[in-house]
C-alpha positions as CSV (number, residue, x, y, z in Angstrom):
1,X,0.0,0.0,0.0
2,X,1.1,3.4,-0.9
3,X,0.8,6.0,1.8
4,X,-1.2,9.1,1.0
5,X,0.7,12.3,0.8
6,X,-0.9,15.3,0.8
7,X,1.2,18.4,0.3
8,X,0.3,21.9,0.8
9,X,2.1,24.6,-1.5
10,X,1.7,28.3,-0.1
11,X,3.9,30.0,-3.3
12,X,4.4,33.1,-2.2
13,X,2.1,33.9,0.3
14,X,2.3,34.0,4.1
15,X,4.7,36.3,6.4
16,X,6.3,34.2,8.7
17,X,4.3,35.0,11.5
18,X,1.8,34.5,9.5
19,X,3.3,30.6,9.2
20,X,3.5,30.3,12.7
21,X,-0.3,31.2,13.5
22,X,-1.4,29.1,10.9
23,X,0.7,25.7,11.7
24,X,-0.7,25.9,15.3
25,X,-4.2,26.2,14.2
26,X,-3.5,22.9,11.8
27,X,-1.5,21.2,14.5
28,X,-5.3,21.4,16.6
29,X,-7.1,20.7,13.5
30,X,-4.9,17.9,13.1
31,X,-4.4,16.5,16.6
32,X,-6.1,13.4,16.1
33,X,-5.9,12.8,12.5
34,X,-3.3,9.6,12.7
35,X,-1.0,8.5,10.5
36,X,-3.2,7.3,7.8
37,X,-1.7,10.0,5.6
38,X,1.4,12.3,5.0
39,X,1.1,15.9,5.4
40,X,3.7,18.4,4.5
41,X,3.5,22.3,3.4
42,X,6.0,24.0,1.6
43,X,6.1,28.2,3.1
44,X,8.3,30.4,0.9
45,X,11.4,30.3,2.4
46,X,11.7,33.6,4.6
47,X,9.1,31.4,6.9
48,X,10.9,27.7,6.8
49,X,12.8,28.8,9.8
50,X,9.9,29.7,11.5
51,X,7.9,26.8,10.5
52,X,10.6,24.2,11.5
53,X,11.0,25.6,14.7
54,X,6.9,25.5,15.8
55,X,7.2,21.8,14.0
56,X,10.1,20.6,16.2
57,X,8.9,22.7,19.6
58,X,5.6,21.0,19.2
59,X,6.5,17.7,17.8
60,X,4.1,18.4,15.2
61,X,4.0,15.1,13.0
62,X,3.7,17.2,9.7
63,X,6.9,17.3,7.3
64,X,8.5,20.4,6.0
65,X,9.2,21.3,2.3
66,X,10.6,24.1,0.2
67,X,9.3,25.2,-3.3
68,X,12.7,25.6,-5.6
69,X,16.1,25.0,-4.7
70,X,19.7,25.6,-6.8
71,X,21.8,22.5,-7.5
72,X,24.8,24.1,-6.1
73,X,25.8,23.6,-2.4
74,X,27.2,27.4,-2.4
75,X,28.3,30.0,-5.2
76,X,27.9,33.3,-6.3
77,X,24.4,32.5,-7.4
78,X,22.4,35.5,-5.8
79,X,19.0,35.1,-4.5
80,X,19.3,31.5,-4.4
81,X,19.1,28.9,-1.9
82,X,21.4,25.6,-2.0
83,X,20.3,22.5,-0.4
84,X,22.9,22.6,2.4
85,X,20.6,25.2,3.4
86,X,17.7,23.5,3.1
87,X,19.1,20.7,5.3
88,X,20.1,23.3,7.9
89,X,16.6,24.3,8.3
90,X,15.7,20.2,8.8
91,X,14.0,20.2,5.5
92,X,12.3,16.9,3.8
93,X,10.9,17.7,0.6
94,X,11.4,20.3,-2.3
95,X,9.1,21.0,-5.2
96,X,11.1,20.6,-8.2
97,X,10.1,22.0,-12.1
98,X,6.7,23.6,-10.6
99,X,5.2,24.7,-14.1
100,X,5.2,28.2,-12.3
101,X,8.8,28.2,-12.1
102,X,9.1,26.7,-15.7
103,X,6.8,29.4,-17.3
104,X,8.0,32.3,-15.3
105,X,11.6,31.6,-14.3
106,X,13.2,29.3,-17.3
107,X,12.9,26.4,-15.4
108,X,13.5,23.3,-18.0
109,X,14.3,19.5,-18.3
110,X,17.9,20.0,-17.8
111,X,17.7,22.1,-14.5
112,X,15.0,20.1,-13.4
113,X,17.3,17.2,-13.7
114,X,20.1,18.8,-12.3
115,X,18.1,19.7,-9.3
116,X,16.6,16.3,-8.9
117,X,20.3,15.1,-8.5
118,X,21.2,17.7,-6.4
119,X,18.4,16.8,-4.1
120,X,18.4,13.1,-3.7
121,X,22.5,14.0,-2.7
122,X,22.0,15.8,-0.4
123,X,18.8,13.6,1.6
124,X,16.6,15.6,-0.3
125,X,12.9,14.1,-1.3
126,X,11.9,16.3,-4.8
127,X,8.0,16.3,-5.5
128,X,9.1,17.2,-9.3
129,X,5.7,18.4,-11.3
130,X,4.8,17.4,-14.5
131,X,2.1,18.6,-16.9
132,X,0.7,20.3,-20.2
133,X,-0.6,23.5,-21.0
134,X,-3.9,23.9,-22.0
135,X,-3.1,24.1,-25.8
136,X,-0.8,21.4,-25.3
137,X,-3.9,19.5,-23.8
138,X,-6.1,20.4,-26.3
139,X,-3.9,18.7,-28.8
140,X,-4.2,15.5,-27.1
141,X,-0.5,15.4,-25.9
142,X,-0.8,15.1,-21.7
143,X,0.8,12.0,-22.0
144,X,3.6,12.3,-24.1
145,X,4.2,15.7,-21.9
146,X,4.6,13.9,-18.5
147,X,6.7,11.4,-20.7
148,X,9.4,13.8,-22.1
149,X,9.4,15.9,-18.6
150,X,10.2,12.5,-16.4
151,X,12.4,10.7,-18.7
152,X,14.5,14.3,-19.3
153,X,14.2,15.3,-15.9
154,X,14.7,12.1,-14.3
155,X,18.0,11.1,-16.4
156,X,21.1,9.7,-14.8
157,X,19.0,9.6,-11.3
158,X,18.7,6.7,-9.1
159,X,16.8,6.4,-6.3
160,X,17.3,3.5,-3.5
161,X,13.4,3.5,-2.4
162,X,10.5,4.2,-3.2
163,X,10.3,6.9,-0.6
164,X,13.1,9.4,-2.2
165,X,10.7,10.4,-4.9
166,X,7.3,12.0,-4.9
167,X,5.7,12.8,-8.6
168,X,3.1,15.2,-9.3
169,X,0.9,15.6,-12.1
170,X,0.0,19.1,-12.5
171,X,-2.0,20.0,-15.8
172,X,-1.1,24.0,-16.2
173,X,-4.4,24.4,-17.7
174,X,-6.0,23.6,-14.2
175,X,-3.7,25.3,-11.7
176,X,-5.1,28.7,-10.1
177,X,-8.2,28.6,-12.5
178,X,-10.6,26.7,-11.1
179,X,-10.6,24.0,-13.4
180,X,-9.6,20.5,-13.0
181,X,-9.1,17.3,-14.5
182,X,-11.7,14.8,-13.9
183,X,-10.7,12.6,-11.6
184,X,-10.6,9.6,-14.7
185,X,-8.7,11.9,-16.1
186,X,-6.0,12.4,-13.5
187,X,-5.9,9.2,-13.6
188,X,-4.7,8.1,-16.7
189,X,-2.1,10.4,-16.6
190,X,-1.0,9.1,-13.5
191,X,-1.0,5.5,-14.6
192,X,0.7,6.9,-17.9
193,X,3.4,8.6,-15.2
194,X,3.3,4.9,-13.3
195,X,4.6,3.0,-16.5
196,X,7.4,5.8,-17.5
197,X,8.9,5.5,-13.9
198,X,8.9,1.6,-14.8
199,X,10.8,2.2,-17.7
200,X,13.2,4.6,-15.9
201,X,13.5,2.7,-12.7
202,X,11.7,-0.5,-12.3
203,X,7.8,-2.0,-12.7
204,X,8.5,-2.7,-8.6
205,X,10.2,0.3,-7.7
206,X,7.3,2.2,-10.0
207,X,5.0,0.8,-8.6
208,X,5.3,2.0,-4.6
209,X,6.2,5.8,-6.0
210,X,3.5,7.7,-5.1
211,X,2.1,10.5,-7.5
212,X,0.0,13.2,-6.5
213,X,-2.4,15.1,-8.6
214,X,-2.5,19.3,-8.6
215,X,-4.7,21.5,-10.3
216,X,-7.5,23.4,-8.0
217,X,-7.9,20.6,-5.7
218,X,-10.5,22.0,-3.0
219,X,-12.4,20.1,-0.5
220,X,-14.9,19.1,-2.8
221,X,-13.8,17.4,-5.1
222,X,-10.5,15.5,-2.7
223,X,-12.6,12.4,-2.0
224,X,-13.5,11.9,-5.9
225,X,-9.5,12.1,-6.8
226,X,-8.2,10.1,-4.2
227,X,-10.9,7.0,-5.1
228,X,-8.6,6.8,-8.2
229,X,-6.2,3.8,-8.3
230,X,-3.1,5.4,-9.3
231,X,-3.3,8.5,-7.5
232,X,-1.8,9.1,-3.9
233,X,-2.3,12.3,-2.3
234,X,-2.6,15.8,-3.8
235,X,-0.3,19.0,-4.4
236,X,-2.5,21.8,-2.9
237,X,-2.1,25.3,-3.7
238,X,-4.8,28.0,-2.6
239,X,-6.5,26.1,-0.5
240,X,-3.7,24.7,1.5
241,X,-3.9,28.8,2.8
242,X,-7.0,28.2,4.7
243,X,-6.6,25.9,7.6
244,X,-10.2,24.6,7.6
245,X,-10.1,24.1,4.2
246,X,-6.6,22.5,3.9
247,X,-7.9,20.4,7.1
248,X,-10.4,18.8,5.1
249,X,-8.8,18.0,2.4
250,X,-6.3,16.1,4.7
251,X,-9.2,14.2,6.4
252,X,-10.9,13.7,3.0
253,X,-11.6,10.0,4.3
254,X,-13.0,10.6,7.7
């Protein structure tokens, strides 16, 4: 069995006290929730040091991830943030290849890849997002998409469990706008994404990776996605910002 994992990404949103006020109300939310499922949430990184600390001081069972992160361990690269620092801050995940930060930053395969590598050195675990554009989408090519994006971005890596690596199909067409994939959808993608990471990896190892899906997931429509056989938790973006909201998305099977 593949463990749900339900990540929450804030992009840039939230001061750091801001993060602090909002992990203590989910930690009450959450008190009882077991450990049926993952949770993590990924702050901008002016509030990870904030967040790990009220995480540790509290023992809050909730894991802590960033949204980017340069493939250098130090450099004059400015305004970046290696993954020595990340693992100074006691960070477990990192979103890699967001289709924010490939449409609005240059993100591509190859830094994707290089990132990925970067990550899984340094005890790293990269959700790395895949996904078409609407056009892209239109044109009947989601699969061979998430196809060109893993095998490029997941070149040369190797992975010792099944743990190390989260995947997450985002369709670009359904993130921020309201629209989603139907949950049949989702899945095919995600099943497609299943026998690419057999290819890469192996039909074993493939098969215990878990892939989220992202793309307006609210509590409505959670329970719906998460019935689907290949997919294992959720990326959240807007409404991982609303602790009730995000709340019930995590106990979508309560």
């Amino acid at each position: 069995m593949r463990k749900p994992i339900i990540a929450g990404n804030w992009k840039m949103n939230m001061t750091a006290s801001h993060a602090v006020f909002f992990l203590q109300f989910l930690e009450e939310e959450l008190r009882y929730i077991g450990e049926d499922v993952e949770v993590v949430v990924c702050p901008p990184f002016t509030d990870l040091r904030s967040a790990a600390t009220v995480i540790e001081a509290d023992n809050f069972n909730i894991g802590l991830g960033a949204q980017d992160m340069y493939w250098e361990e130090k450099g004059a690269f400015t305004g970046e943030i290696s993954p020595l620092m990340l693992n100074d801050l006691r960070v477990s995940y990192v979103i890699i290849g967001h289709s924010e930060r490939r449409n609005f930053f240059g993100e591509t395969n190859v830094t994707v890849n290089k990132k990925v590598k970067a990550a899984i050195a340094h005890h790293l675990k990269p959700i790395i997002c895949v996904g078409e554009s609407l056009d892209e989408h239109n044109r009947g090519e989601t699969l061979d998409i998430a196809q060109t994006q893993l095998v490029e971005g997941l070149k040369g890596v190797a992975i010792k469990k099944a743990d190390d690596l989260v995947v997450a199909y985002e369709p670009i067409w359904a993130i921020g706008t309201g629209r989603n994939a139907t949950p049949a959808e989702a899945n095919d993608a995600a099943r497609h994404i299943r026998t690419v990471l057999g290819s890469i990896f192996s039909s074993d190892l493939a098969g215990k990776i878990r892939i989220q899906y992202g793309g307006s997931v609210n509590p409505d429509n959670i329970s719906a996605i998460m019935k689907e056989s290949d997919i294992d938790g959720a990326l959240v973006g807007g409404a991982s910002l609303d602790v009730a909201d995000f709340t019930r998305i995590i106990k979508y099977n309560k």
